[in-house]
C-alpha positions in Angstrom: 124.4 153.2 210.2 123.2 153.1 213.6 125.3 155.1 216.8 126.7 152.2 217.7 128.7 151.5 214.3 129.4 155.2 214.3 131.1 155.2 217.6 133.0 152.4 216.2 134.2 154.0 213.1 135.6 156.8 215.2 137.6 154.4 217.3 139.3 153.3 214.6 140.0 156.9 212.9 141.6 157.3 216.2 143.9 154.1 216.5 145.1 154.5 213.1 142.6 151.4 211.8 141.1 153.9 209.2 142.8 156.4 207.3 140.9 160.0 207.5 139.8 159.1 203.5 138.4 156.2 204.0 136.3 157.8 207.1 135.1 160.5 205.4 133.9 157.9 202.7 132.1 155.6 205.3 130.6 159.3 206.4 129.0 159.9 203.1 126.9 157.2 203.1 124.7 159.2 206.4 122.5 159.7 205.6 121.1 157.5 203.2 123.4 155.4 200.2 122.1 155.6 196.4 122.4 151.9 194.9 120.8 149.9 192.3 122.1 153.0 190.0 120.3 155.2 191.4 117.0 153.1 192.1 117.1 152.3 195.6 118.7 155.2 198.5 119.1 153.0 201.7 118.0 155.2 205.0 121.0 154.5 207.4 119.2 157.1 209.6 116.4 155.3 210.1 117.3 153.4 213.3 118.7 156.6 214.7 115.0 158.4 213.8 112.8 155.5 214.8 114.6 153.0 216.3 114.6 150.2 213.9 116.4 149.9 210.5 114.8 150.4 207.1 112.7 148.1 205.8 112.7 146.5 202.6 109.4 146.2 200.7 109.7 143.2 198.3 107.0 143.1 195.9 107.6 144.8 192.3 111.2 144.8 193.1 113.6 143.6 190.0 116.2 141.0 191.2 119.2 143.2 190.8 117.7 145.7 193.0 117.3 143.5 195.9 120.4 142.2 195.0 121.9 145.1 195.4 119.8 146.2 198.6 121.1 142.8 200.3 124.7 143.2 199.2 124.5 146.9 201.0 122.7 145.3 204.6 125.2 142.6 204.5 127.0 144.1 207.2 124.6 145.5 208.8 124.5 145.4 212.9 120.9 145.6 212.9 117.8 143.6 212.7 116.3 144.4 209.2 113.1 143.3 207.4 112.4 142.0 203.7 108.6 142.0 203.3 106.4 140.1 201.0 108.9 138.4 199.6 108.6 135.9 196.9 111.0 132.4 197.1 112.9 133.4 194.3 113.7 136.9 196.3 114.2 135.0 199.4 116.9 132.8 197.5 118.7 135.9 196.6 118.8 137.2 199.4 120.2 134.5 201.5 122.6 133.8 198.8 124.4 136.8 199.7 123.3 137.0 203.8 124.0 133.3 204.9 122.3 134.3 208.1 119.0 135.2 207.0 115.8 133.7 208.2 112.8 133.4 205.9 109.8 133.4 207.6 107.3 131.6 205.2 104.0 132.3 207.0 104.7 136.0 207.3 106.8 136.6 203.9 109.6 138.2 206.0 113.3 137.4 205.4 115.2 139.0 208.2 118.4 139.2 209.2 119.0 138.8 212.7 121.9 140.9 214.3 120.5 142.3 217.1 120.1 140.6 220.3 117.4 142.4 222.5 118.3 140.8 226.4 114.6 141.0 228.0 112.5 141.0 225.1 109.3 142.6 226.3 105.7 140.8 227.0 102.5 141.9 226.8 101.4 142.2 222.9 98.9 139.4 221.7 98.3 138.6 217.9 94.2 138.0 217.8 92.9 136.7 214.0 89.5 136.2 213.2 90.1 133.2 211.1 93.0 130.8 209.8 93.0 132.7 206.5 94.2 135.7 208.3 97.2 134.3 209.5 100.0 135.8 206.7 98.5 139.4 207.8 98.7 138.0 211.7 102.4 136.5 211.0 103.7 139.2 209.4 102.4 141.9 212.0 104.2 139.2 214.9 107.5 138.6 213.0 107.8 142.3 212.6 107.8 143.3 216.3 109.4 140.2 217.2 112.7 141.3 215.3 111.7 144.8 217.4 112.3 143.5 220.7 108.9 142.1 221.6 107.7 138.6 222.5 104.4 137.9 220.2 101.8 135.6 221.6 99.5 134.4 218.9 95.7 133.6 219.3 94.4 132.7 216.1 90.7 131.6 214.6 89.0 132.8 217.5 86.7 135.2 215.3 83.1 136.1 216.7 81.5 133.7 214.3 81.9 131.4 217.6 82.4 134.0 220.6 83.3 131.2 223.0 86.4 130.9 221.8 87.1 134.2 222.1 86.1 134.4 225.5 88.1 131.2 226.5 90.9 134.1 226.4 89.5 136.5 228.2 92.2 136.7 231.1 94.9 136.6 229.0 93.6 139.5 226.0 92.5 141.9 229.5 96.4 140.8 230.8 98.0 142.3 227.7 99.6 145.8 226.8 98.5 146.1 223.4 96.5 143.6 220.9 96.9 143.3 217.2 93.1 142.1 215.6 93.2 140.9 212.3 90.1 140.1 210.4 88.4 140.0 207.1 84.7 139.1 206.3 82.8 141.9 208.1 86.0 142.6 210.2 83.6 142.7 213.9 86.2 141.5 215.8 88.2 144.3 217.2 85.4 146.3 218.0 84.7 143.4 220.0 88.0 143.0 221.8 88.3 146.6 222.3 84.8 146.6 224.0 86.8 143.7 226.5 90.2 145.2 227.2 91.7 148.3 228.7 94.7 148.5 226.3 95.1 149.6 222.9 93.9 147.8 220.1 95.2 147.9 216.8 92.8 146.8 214.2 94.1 145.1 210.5 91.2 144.7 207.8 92.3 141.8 205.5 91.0 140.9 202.4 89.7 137.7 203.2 85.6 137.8 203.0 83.0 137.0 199.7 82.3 139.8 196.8 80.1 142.3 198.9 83.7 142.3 201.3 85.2 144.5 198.3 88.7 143.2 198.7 89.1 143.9 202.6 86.8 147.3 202.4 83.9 146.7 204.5 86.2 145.5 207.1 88.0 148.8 206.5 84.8 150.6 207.2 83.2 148.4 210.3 87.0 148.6 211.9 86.9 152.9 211.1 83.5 152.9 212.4 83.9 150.8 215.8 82.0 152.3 219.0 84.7 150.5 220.8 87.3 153.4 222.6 90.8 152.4 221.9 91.1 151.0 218.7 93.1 152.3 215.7 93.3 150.9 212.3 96.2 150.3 209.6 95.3 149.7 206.0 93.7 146.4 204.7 96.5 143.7 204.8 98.7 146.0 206.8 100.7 143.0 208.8 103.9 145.1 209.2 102.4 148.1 210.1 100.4 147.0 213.1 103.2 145.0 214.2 105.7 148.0 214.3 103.0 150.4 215.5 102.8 147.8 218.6 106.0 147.2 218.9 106.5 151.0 219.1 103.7 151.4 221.9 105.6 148.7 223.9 109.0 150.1 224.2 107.6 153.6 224.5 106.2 152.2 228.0 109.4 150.4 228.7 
């Protein structure tokens, strides 16, 4: 429950909408609601700590829990994320929220309630390859349902550093980049060596056996000469995309 829906349950304990019971029973849900029997505790304090809602990480879930977790954001006045979600999920989930968007590439459902007036500019989603683009998508979705505009750049890897370069104006233009790559993972070490503004490094798991699952991208990425580049776990989409979206409106 976010201040704004707070405020708005007060108004109407004061005009008589809500009877002092059924206030104090909205109250006990702050600040987080036990569903699923007990499974799943929703954090309604989460936009008020961090600015965003809670969100919902898909994969292992059961179907009555995320049943139950979408029945409980139905009403929500916030944006909120479902990641890697599955179709079947997906289809449970927009059973119950009609106005959910699934966001195949990125394996987001969201629900869009929140309508951000000037978006902001400036972050630029770089991948190495067209294999990295789920990690890429699900890093833009993310801060795009945080307020941000995401301009993509994708398969521009160093494997052919022309058309990397072809982008030059535009990577040295932005606020903050998101580099996604697997393989040997070079390429935000290389960006960062470009531009004067943060970059935020994702390792994927894309790359042949000596790759280790995303590991020695991990390791190149950790071990970058480059100043200004910080790294999120292999195949860490969502986390790079709310860490930038978190650097944008902190220099809003």
């Amino acid at each position: 429950m976010d201040e704004k829906s707070l405020k708005r349950l007060a108004g109407q304990l004061i005009t008589g909408e809500l009877t002092t019971s059924d206030f104090v029973s909205k109250l006990k849900k702050l600040p987080f609601e036990d569903i699923a029997g007990g499974e799943v505790k929703l954090d309604h304090h989460r936009p008020l700590r961090k600015g965003f809602a809670e969100i919902v990480y898909c994969q292992g879930k059961s179907d009555p829990q995320i049943e139950s977790i979408a029945e409980a954001f139905a009403n929500t006045e916030d944006n909120v994320l479902f990641s890697r979600v599955s179709n079947e999920q997906n289809k449970i989930i927009t059973r119950i929220v009609h106005d959910a968007v699934y966001h195949e590439k990125a394996k987001i459902t969201g629900i869009p309630r929140k309508k951000y007036e000037k978006p902001l500019s400036g972050l630029t989603i770089v991948t190495a390859g067209s294999i990295d683009i789920q990690v890429a998508e699900e890093a833009a979705v993310t801060a795009e349902y945080m307020g941000c505009v995401a301009e993509r750049l994708y398969d521009v890897g160093i494997a052919g550093l022309h058309r990397l370069l072809s982008h030059l104006e535009k990577l040295q233009a932005s606020k903050v980049i998101v580099a996604v790559a697997g393989m040997e993972g070079a390429l935000p070490g290389v960006i960062g060596g470009l531009v004067p503004c943060p970059v935020i490094a994702v390792p994927t798991s894309a790359g042949y056996g000596a790759n280790f699952g995303g590991l020695s991208a991990l390791l190149t990425m950790l071990n970058s000469c480059s100043t200004g580049v910080a790294v999120v776990n292999i195949d860490n989409g969502l986390g790079a995309g709310y860490l930038a979206a978190r650097i944008l409106t902190g220099n809003d």
